[in-house]
N, C-alpha and C positions, 0 to 999 in steps of 0.2 A: 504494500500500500504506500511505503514510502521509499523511496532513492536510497539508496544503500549509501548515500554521504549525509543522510538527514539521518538514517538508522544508527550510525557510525558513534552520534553527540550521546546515545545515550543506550552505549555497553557498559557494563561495569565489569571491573577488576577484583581479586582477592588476593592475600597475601597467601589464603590457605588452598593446598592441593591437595584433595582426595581424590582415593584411583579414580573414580568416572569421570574428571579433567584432566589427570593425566593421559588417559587411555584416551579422550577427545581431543586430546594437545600433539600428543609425543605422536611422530611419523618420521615418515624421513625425509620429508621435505624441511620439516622442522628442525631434523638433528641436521639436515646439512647447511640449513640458513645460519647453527651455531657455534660450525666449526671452521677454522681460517681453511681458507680455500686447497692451501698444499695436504692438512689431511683430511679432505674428501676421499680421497684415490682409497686410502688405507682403510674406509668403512666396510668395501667389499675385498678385503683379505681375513685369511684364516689368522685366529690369536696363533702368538708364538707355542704354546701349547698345543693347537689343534690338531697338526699333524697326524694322522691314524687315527685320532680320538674323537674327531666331530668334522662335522661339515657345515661348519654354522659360522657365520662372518660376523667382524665386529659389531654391524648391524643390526644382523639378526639376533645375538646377543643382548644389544642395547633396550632393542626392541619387544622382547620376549621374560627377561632374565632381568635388566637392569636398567628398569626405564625411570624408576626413583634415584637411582643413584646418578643418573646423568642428569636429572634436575635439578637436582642437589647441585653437583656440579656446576653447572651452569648460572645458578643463583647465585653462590659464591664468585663464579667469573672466572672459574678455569675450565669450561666443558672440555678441551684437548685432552685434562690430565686423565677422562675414561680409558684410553691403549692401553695406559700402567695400569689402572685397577683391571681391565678385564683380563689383562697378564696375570691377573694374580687370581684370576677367578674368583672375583667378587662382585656379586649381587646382592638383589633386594634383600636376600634371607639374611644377611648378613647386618638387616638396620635391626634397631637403633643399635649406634655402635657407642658404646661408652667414652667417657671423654677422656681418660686415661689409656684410652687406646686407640684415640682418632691418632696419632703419630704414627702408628704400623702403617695406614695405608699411605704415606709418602706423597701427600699433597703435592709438596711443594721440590721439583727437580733438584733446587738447589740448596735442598738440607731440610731441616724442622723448621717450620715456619709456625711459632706460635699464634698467632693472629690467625692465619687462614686454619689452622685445626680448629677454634675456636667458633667462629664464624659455619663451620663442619655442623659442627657438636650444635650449635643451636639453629642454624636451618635445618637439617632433619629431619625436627617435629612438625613443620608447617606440611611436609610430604609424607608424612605417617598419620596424619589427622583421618579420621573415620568421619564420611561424607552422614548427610542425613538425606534420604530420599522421599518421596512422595509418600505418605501413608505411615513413614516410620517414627517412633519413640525411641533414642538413642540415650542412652544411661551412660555419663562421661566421670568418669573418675576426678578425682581434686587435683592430679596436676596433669591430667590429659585437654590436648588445645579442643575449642570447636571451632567448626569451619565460619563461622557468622562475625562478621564485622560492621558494627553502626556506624551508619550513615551519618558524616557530620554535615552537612545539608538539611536538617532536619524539616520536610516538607510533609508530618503529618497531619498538621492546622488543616490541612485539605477535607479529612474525616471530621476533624471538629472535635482531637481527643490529642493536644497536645501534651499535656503531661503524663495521658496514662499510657499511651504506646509510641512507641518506637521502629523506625522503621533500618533495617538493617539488611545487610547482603550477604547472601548466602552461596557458599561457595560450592560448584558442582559442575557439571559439563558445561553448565551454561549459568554463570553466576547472574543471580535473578533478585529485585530487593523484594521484602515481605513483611509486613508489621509483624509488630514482636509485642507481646504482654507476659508476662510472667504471676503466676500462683505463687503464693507460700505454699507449701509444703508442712506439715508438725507445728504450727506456730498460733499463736492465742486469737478468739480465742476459742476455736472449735477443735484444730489440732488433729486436721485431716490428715490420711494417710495417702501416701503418693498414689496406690491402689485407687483409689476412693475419684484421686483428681482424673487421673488416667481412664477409668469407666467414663466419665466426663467426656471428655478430649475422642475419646472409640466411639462414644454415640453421633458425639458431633461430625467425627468423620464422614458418616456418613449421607451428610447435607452437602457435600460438596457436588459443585458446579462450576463451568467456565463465565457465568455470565453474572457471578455470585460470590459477594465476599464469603470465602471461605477457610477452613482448617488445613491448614496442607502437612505441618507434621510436626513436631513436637518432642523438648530433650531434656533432660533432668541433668541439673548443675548443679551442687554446696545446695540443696535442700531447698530449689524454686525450681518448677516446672516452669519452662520456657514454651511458650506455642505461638505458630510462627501463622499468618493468615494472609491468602491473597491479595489484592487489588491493592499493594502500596505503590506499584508502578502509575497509580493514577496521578495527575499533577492538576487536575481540575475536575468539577461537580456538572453535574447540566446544567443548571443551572447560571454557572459561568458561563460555559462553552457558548450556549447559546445568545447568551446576550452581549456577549465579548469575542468572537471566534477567535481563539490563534492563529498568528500569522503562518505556524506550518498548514496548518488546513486551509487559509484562503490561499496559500500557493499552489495546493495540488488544480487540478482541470475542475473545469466546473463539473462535467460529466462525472468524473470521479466522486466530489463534494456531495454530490447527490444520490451518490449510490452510497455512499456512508450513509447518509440521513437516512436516507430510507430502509436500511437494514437494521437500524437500530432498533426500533418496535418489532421484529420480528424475533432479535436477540434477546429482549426483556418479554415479550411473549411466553418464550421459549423457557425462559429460567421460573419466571412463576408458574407454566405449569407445569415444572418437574417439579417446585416446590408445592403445589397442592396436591400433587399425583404422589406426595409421600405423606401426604396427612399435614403438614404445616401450611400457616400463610405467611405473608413478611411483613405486612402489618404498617411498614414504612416509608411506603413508595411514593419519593418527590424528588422533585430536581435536585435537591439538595445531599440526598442520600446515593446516588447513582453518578457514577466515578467512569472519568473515560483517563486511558492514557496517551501516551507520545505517539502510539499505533493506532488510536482512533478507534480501541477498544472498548466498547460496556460493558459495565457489570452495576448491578444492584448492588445496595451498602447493605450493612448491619440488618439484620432480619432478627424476631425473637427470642430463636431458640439460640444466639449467642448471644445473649446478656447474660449466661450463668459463665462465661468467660473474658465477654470483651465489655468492658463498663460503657453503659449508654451512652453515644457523643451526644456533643450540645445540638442543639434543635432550635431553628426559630418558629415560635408556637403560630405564627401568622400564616407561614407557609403550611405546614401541617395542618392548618386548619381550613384552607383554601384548597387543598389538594386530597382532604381527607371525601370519605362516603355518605353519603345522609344516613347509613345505619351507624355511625360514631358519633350523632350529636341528637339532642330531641328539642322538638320547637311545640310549646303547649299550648293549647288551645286557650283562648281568652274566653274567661267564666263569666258568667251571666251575673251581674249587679243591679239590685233594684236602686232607681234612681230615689235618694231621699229629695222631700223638698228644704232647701236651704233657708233659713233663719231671713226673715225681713223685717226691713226699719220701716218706721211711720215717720214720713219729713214733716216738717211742720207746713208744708205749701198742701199736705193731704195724702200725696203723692209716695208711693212705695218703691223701695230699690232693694236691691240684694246685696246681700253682703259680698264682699270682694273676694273671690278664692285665690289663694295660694296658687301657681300654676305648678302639675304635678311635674317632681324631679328624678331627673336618670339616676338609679341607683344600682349596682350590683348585691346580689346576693350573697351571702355571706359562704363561702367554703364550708364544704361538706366533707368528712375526712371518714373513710369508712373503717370499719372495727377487721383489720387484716389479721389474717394469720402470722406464723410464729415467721414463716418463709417469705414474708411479702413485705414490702418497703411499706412505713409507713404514709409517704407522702408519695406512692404509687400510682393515686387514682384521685381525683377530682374534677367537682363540676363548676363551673364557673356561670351562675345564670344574667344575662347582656341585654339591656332595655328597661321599658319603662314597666311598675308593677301593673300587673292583670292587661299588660297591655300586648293587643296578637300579635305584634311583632318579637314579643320578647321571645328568649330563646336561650339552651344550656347548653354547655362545652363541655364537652368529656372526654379530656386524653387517657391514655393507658401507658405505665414504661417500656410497652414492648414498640411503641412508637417513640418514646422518649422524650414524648412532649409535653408531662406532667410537671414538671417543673416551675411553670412560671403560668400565667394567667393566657387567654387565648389571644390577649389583645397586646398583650408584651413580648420584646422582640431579643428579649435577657436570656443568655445562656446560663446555662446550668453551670456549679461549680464542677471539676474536674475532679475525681476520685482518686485514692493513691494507684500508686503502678504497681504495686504489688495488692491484689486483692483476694478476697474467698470466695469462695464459687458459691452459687446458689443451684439446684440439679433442674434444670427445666425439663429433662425427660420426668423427674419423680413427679412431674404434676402432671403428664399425660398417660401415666401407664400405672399401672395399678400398687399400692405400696408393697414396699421394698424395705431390706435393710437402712440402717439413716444416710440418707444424701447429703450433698452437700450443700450448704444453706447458707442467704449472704444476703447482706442490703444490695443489693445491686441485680437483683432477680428481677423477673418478669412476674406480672401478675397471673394469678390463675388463671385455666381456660372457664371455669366452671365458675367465677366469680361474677358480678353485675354491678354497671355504673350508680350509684346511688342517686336518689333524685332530688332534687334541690330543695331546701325546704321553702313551702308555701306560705306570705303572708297572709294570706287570702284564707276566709275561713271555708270557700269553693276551692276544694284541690281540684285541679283539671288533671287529668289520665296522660299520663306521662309512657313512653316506652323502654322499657329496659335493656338496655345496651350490655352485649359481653363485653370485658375486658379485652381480648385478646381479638385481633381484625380478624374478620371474616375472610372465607374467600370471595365472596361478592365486592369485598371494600376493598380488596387487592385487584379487581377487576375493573372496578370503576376509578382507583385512582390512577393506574394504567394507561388507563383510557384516556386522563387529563392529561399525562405526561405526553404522550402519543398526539395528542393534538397541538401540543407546545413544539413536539418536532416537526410536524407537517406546516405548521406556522412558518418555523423559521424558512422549510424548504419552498413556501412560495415568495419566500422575502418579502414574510410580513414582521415586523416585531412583535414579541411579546409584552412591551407596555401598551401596544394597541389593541391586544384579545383581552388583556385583562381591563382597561377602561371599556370595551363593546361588554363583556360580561357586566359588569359592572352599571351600566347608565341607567338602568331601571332605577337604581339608589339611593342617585346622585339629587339631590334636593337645592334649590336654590337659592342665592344667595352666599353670604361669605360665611366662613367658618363651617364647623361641625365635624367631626371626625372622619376619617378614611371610610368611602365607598366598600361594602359588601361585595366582593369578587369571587369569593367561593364558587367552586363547581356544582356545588350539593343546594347551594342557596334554589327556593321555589322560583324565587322570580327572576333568577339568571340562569334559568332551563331551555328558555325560548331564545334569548342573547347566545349562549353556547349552538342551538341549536341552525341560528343565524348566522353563525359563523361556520360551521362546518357545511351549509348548504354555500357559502362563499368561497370556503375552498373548492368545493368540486366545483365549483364554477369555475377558478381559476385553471384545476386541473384538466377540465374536458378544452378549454379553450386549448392547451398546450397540447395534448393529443391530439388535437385537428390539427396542425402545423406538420404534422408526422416527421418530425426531425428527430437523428441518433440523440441528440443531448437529454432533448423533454422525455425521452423511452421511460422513464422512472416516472413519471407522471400518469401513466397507463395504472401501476398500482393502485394510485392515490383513492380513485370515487368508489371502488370493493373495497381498502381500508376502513375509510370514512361511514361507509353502510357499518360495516363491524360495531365500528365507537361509537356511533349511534346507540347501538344495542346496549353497549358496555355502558354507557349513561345513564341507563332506564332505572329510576329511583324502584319502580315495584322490582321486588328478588325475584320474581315467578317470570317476569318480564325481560329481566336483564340479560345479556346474552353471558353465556356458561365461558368457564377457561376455555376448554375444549375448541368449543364455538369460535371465540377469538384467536385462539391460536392458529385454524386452521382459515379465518378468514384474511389473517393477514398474511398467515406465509402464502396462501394461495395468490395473495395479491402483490409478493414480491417475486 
């Protein structure tokens, strides 16, 4: 997708070699870029030994036998001195060599060279370090190296979780960066067992996906479990991207530009419905949570069932609440008041007047904090209810921390404080699956699935019939916010902006004159159902225009009006109504 000199800016290096980078590195085009030109000739002869004994050349040797030791070498800055060792028939089997004994192998032609044995004695271990692969848990002893090295660039502000993860590089065929969080291990004050974090880390494994921040693998160092997770290669959110493009993406072709756009909704299709087709939703999905990188790759951020290991990042509650479902918020019915008659004065002219009322004032309802279990954050769940009393506009706001937007109010745009880096787990499978020995239990947990939003108290002695919202997003509310991200992409792809779809949603709201708070632009809002719906009869407009041109460029525009039918569906406030995962998945990839 990109020029292999735009690819070039952003390989990374390591200090550390485990074999599946040596074995990716060492050839022999390699051994002979590192040896001076006069002995190349000598790679394809027999050692002074070999005669009658082998048929295997310096090379093959190097290649087969001792291909750590000529890195070694080489790192030091004598690769030549290999003839003398393979003269003496020495190989890998032969590391680590003790440091009272690196002088036997005769570094240096011209006698003991303290310094270069030295230098021996401790690169070495950089080429003896044991790799960590996909899937695996590596158990490193207290003076055994790991191959991971942090990132002093530190660009994980991106996630919205600077202080509690770390983004580091991990060394292997192909050195790759990946955030880093780290467990205690035995420590107060629950005093989990490494067992214990590990069942953890094994369940989670098995969420992983390319389009999805995920677990990739995980290593126990001095009594902290380290676990290492996808998508740190991102350097921006959608949310950036789209309203700021980088300049590598406005370089590429336009044709090109647009087949990126337009594969992305089929890539975030694709990841939520592997993730409902295993029984979970993600609960989180906004431009803000959805990560591309240098490649122009997507992935979905932070989903639920990693909050029992990755501490919720910060959230701004505006966006979550503009992007969230109509089943995550309830709007009450305005109760029926009999009108009193008000108090009248007798003027002295005869003449009768009313007394002056008060004009009624905006007030919020007081936080509602519900009675959690032993497993559950106390400040996990709240409603925030927004407008005036008994009046039909009012309306309650209900985050959940598997969204991670219960922190602050729905109208405030304040991030959450940051958690330590070393934290305890909370078990998010033990609240899906039936009990168990005790799990791991942590402020930083997700609320139950089985739990419900409490509803705000009434000052009204008419309670109006309120709905009860689960905690934990549905799959319909991963459908529908979907849907809104998808249409923020199609936005950009007919070069429209996104401050112009959110004022069109929005203008039903908008009331006249000066002051008054920020316009209602929500997706889920009633009366920006027809504004949404006006805009997406505006893109196919846009789109069928450019398929009548029938030119190669606009060919990605052919997708657009069977997308657009799709999002429609995925809009539909009734559940019974709204188009299924399934449904969606297959109308967009049908339409790419």
């Amino acid at each position: 997708m990109l020029s292999t000199k735009v690819m070039a800016q952003y390989e990374h290096s390591s200090l550390w070699w485990p074999e599946e980078r040596i074995k990716s590195t060492l050839d022999a085009k390699y051994i002979h870029s590192r040896l001076r030109p006069e002995n190349i000739p000598r790679l394809f002869e027999l050692p002074d030994w070999g005669e009658g004994l082998t048929s295997g050349t310096y090379i093959e040797w190097i290649l087969t036998k001792a291909s750590r030791v000529f890195m070694i070498l080489d790192a030091i800055g004598i690769p030549d001195r290999i003839f003398a060792l393979v003269d003496e028939s020495c190989d890998d089997d032969d590391l680590p060599v003790a440091q009272h004994s690196v002088d036997l192998l005769h570094l240096s032609p011209d006698g003991e060279d303290l310094a270069l044995e030295t230098s021996f004695f401790h690169a070495q271990w950089r080429f003896l370090v044991r790799g960590i692969a996909e899937g695996d848990h590596v158990v490193y002893t207290e003076n055994e190296g790991v191959p991971v090295e942090a990132v002093r660039t530190n660009t994980s502000g991106i996630h919205g979780r600077d202080d509690t993860v770390d983004r580091v590089i991990l060394a292997g065929s192909v050195c790759r960066v990946y955030m880093r969080t780290q467990v205690q291990v035995g420590g107060a004050p629950y005093f989990f067992s490494a067992d214990e974090v590990l069942a953890e880390i094994h369940n989670l494994k098995t969420l992983s996906h390319e389009h999805i921040v995920s677990v990739y693998a995980s290593y126990l160092k001095d009594d902290s479990v380290s676990v290492l997770f996808t998508g740190a290669t991102a350097d921006r959110n959608l949310h950036s991207f789209l309203t700021d493009e980088p300049v590598s993406f406005k370089r590429l072709d336009k044709e090109q530009r647009r087949q990126i756009l337009i594969t992305w909704p089929h890539c975030l299709a694709s990841a939520v419905c592997w993730l409902h087709a295993r029984g979970h939703s993600h609960g989180a999905i906004r431009p803000s949570n959805i990560f591309i990188d240098a490649n122009f790759h997507i992935c979905l951020g932070q989903f639920q069932a990693l909050d029992s290991l990755l501490p919720p990042p910060h959230v701004n509650d505006l966006e979550a609440y503009n992007y969230s479902a109509p089943e995550r918020w309830t709007r009450s019915t305005a109760p029926v008041i009999q009108k009193s008659q008000s108090a009248q004065t007798l003027l002295p002219s005869g003449g009768r007047t009313k007394r002056r009322q008060r004009p009624p004032r905006l007030s919020l309802s007081p936080l509602t904090e519900t009675h959690t279990s032993p497993d559950q954050r106390p400040t996990s769940k709240r409603t925030t209810g927004i407008g005036r009393p008994n009046s039909p506009s009012r309306f309650s706001l209900a985050f959940s921390s598997s969204s991670s937007s219960a922190t602050s109010s729905a109208s405030s745009i304040h991030t959450a404080p940051a958690s330590p880096r070393k934290h305890h787990l909370t078990s998010f499978w033990s609240r899906t699956k039936p009990p168990r020995p005790p799990s791991i239990i942590s402020t930083t947990s997700s609320t139950s699935t089985q739990s419900s939003i409490p509803q705000p108290a009434s000052k009204s002695a008419h309670s109006p019939k309120s709905i009860t919202i689960p905690a934990n997003p549905t799959a319909p509310a991963d459908i529908f916010s979907l849907a809104a991200v998808t249409l923020d992409i199609l936005t950009i792809l007919h070069k429209r902006t996104l401050t112009s779809f959110s004022a069109h949603r929005s203008a039903r709201n908008r009331s006249a004159g000066r002051g008054g708070g920020i316009a209602d632009a929500s997706f889920h809002l009633a009366r920006n159902e027809v504004q949404v719906q006006s805009w997406i009869a505006l893109l196919e407009g846009d789109a069928l225009k450019r398929c009548r041109r029938d030119r190669r460029a606009d060919r990605v525009f052919w997708a657009v009006p069977r997308m657009l039918g799709v999002v429609r569906g995925m809009l539909e406030v009734e559940g019974g109504e709204k188009t299924g995962c399934e449904e969606g998945e297959e109308g967009i990839f049908g339409g790419c």
